[in-house]
C-alpha positions as CSV (number, residue, x, y, z in Angstrom):
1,X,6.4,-15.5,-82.3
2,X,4.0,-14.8,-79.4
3,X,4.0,-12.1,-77.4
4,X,4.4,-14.5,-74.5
5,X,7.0,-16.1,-75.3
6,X,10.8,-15.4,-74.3
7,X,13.7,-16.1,-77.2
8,X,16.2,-14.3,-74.9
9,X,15.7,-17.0,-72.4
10,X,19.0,-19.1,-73.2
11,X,17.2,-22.9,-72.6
12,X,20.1,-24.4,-74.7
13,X,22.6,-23.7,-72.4
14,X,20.5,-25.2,-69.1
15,X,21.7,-28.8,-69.5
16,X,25.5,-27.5,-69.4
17,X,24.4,-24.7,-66.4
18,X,22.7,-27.6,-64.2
19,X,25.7,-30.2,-65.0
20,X,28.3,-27.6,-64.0
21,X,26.2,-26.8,-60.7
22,X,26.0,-30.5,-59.5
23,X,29.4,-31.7,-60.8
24,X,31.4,-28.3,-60.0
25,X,34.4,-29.1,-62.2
26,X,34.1,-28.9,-66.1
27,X,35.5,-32.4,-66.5
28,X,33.0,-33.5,-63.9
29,X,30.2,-31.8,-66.5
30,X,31.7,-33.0,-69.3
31,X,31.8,-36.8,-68.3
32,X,27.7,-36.1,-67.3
33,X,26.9,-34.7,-70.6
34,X,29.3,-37.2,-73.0
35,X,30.9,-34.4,-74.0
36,X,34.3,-32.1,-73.9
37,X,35.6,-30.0,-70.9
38,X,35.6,-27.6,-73.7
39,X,32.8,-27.1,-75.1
40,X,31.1,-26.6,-71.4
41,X,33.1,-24.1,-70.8
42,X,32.3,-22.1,-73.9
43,X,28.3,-22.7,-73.4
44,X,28.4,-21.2,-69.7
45,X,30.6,-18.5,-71.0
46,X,27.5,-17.7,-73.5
47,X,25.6,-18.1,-71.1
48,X,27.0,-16.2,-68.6
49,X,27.3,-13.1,-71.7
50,X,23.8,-13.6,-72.3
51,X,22.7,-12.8,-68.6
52,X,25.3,-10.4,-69.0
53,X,26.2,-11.6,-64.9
54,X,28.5,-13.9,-63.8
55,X,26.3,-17.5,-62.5
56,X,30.3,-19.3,-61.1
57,X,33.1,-18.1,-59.2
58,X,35.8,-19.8,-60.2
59,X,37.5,-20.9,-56.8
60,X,40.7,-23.4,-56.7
61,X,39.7,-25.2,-59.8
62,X,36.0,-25.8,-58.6
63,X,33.1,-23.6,-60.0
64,X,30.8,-22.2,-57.2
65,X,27.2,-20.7,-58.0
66,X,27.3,-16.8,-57.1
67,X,24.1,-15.6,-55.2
68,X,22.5,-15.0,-58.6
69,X,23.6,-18.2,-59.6
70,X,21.5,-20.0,-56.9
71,X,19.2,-18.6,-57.6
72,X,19.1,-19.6,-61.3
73,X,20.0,-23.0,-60.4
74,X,16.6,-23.3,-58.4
75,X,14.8,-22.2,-61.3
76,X,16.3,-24.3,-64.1
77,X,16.0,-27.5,-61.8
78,X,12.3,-27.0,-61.5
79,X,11.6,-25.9,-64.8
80,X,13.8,-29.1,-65.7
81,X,11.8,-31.2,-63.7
82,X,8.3,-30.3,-65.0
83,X,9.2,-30.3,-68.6
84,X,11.1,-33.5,-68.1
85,X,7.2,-34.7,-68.2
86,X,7.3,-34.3,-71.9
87,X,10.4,-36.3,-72.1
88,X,9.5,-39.5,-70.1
89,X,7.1,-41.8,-69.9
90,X,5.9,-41.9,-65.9
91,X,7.8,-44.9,-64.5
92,X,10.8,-44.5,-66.9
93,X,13.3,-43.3,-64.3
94,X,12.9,-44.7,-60.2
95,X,14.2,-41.6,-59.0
96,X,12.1,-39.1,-61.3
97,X,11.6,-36.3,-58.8
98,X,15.9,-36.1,-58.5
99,X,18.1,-36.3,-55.5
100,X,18.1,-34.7,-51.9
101,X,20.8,-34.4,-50.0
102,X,20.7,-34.4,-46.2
103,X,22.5,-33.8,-43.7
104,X,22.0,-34.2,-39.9
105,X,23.7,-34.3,-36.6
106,X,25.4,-37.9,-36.3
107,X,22.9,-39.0,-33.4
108,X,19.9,-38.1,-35.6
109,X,20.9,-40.6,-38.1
110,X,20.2,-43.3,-35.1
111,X,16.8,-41.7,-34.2
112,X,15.4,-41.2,-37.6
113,X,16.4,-44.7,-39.6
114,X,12.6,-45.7,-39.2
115,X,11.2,-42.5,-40.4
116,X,13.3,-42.4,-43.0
117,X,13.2,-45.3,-44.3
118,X,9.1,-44.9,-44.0
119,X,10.0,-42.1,-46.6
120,X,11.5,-43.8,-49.1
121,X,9.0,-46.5,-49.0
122,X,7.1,-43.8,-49.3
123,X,8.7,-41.2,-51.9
124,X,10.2,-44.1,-54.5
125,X,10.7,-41.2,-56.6
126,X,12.9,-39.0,-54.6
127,X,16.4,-40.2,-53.3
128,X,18.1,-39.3,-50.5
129,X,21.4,-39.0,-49.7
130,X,22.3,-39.1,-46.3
131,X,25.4,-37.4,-44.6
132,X,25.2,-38.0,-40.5
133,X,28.2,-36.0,-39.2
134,X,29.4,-33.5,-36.5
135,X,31.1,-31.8,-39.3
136,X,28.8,-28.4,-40.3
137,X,27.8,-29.1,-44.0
138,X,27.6,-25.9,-46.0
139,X,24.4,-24.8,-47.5
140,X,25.6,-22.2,-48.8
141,X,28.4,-23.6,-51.0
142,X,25.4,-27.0,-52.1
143,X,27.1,-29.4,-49.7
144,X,23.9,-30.3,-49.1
145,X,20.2,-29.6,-49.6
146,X,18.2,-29.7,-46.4
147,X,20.2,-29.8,-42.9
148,X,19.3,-29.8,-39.4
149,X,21.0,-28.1,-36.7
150,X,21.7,-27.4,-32.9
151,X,21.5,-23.7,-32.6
152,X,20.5,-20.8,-30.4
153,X,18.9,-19.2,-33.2
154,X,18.2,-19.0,-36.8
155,X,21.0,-18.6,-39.0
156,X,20.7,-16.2,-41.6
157,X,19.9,-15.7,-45.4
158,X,18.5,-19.6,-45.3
159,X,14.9,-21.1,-45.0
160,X,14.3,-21.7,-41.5
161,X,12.0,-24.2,-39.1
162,X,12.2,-23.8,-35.9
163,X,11.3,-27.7,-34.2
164,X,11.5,-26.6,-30.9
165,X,13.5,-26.6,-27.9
166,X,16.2,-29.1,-26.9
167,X,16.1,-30.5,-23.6
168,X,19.3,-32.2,-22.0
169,X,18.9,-34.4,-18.9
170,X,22.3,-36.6,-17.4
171,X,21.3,-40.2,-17.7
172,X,23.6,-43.3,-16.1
173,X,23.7,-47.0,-17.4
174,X,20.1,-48.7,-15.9
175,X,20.9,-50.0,-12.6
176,X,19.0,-50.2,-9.0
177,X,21.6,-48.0,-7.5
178,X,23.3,-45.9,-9.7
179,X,26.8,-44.4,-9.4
180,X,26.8,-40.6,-9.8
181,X,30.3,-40.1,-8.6
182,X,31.8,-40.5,-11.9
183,X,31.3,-38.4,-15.0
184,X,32.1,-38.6,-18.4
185,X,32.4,-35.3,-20.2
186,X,33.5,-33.5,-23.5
187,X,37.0,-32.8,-24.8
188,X,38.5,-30.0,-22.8
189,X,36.2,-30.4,-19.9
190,X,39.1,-31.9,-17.6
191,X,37.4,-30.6,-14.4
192,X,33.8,-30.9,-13.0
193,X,31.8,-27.5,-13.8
194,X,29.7,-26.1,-10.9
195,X,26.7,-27.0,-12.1
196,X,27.5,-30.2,-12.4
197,X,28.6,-30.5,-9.2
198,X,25.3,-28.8,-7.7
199,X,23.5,-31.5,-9.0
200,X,25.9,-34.5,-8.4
201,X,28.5,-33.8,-5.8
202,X,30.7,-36.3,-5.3
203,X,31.6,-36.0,-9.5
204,X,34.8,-36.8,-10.4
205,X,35.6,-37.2,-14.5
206,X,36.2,-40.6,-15.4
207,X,36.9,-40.1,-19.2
208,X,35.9,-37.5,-21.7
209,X,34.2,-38.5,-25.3
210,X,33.7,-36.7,-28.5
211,X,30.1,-37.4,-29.4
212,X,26.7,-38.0,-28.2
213,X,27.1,-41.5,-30.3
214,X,29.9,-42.8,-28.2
215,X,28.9,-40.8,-24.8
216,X,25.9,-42.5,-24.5
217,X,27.7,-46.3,-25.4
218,X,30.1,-45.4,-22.7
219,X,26.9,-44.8,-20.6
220,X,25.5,-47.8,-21.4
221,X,28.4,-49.9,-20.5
222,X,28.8,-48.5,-17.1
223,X,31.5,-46.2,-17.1
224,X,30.1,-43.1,-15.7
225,X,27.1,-40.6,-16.1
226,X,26.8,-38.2,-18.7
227,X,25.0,-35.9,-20.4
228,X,22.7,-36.2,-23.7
229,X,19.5,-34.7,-25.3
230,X,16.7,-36.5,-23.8
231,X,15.2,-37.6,-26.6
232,X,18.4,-39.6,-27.6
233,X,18.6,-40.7,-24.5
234,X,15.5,-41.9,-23.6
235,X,15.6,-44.4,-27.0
236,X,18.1,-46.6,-25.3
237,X,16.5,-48.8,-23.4
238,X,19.9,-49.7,-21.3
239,X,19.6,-46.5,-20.0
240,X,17.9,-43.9,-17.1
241,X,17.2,-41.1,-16.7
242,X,18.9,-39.1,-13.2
243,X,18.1,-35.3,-13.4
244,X,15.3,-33.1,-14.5
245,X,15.3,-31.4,-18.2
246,X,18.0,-29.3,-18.7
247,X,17.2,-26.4,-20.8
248,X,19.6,-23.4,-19.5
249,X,21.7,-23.2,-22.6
250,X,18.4,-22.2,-25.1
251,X,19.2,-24.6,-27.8
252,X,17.0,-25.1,-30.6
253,X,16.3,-27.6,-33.2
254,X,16.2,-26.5,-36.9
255,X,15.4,-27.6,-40.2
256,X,17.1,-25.7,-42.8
257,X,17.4,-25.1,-46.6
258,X,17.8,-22.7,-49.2
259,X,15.1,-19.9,-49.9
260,X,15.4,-20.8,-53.3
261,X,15.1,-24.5,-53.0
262,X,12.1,-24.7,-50.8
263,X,9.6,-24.8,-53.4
264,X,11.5,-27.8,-55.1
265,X,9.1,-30.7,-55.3
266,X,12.0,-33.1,-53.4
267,X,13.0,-30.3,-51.2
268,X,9.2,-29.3,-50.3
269,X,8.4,-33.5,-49.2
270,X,11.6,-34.1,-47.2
271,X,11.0,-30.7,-45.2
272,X,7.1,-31.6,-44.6
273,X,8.4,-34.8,-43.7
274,X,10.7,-34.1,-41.7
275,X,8.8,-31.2,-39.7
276,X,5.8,-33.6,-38.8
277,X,8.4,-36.2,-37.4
278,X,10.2,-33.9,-35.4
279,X,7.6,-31.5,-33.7
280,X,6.7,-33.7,-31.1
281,X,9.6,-35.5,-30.8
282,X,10.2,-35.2,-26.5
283,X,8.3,-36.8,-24.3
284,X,8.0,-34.9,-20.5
C-alpha cells in the first residue's frame, strides 16, 4: 500500500453516513439503500467507533448531524460526487450534480420565477427545491441548503453575502388621486405609528394583513396604502409609488449557507447565481 493512501478512511460506511444525513430516520435510510433499519444502524455505529466521535445526535427519533458531522457530511457529498464520475457515464442521471434546497422569503418566490427558471434551463444538472415561506428554515438543522434573509446583520457561524440594503417606500393602488387616509398595516399594529402619521396624516387603519404577498393585493385592489420593499412593489404594474425610500430600520438582504457547503459544486452555482441577480436589484 502507498504511502499516500488512507485504509483508516472508513469509505464503506459513506453510502449509509450520507443516506442517514438526507433521510434522518433509519427507516428513511434503509428504504434509500434497499436495505434493513438494522444493518444502517450498525454501519454508522462502526462508523461512528472508527472516528471514535459521535457524527448524530439522536433527537425524538430523528438523527441530526453534530457540528463534526456537518462537516463530514460536506466532505463525503463532494467526494461522492467526483468519484461518482467513475460510476456513470455523463448523461446517465438528469440531475448529476444532486439537489439544492432553497429557501426564500415568500415574496421573493414572485420576484425571482424568471431567474430561476433561467437557471434550470441553465443548470439541467442541478435541481432545486424550492421552499417560499415566512416561516425561518433552519440551516443549521439541513432544512435547507442556501436561504435568503431580512436581517440587520449577519447571522452567525454561516456563510454570509451581504446583497445590500433594503429600501421600503408606502405605495397605493395606481390612481390620479390617491387616497392616503386609509392604511393597511401588520398584525398588532391596531393604531397609526407616528411616523406614519408624519408622512400621511389623516391615516386611519383600514385592515391589517400578514404578508407582503397579500399587503400588496390588498393594495392593488384599492383598499388602502401600505407599506412594501420597493423592489416588490415597483414589479406590480397596478401600483405607485407615494413616499421617498424608507431605509430607517437598516435592513439587509442576505444570501446564506453553510461554511462547509459553500464549496459544493450545486451550492457554489446557485449562490453565484443568485448574488449576480440580486446585487442590483433596486432601482432609485
Amino acid at each position: 500500500m502507498g504511502k499516500n493512501a488512507h485504509p483508516e478512511i472508513p469509505w464503506a460506511e459513506l453510502p449509509f453516513f450520507l443516506a442517514l444525513a438526507n433521510e434522518k430516520t433509519l427507516s428513511g435510510a434503509a428504504r434509500r439503500l434497499g436495505i434493513d433499519r438494522t444493518t444502517v444502524a450498525r454501519r454508522i455505529d462502526t462508523l461512528e467507533a472508527a472516528v471514535e466521535r459521535a457524527l448524530f445526535d439522536r433527537l425524538d427519533g430523528k438523527f441530526e448531524l453534530t457540528p463534526l458531522g456537518r462537516r463530514a457530511f460536506a466532505a463525503a457529498e463532494r467526494a461522492n460526487q467526483e468519484l461518482a464520475l467513475f460510476s456513470k457515464p455523463l448523461g446517465y442521471e438528469r440531475h448529476a450534480m444532486g439537489k439544492v434546497r432553497l429557501s426564500l422569503p415568500a415574496q421573493f418566490s414572485l420576484t425571482l420565477v424568471e431567474p430561476l427558471a433561467r437557471f434550470e434551463r441553465d443548470n439541467p444538472d442541478i435541481l432545486v427545491e424550492l421552499t417560499a415561506t415566512d416561516r425561518v428554515a433552519s440551516l443549521l438543522r439541513y432544512e435547507t441548503d442556501v436561504a435568503l434573509r431580512l436581517s440587520r446583520r449577519a447571522p452567525h457561524d454561516l456563510a454570509s453575502y451581504n446583497l445590500g440594503p433594503v429600501s421600503y417606500r408606502y405605495f397605493n393602488r395606481k390612481v390620479t388621486t390617491p387616497d392616503l387616509s386609509r392604511y393597511i398595516t401588520y398584525p398588532g399594529g391596531d393604531k397609526v405609528m407616528a411616523e406614519v402619521n408624519a408622512l400621511f396624516p389623516s391615516a386611519e387603519v383600514t385592515m391589517s394583513v400578514d404578508g407582503y404577498i397579500p399587503m400588496r393585493e390588498f393594495i392593488a385592489q384599492g383598499v388602502g396604502f401600505g407599506m412594501l420593499p420597493q423592489d416588490f412593489g415597483d414589479a406590480d404594474p397596478r401600483l405607485m409609488r407615494v413616499s421617498k425610500p424608507i431605509t430607517e430600520h437598516g435592513m439587509n438582504l442576505w444570501l446564506l449557507c453553510l461554511p462547509e457547503q459553500r464549496r459544493l459544486y450545486r451550492i457554489q452555482k446557485l449562490v453565484q447565481f443568485l448574488r449576480s441577480e440580486l446585487k442590483d436589484r433596486e432601482s432609485t
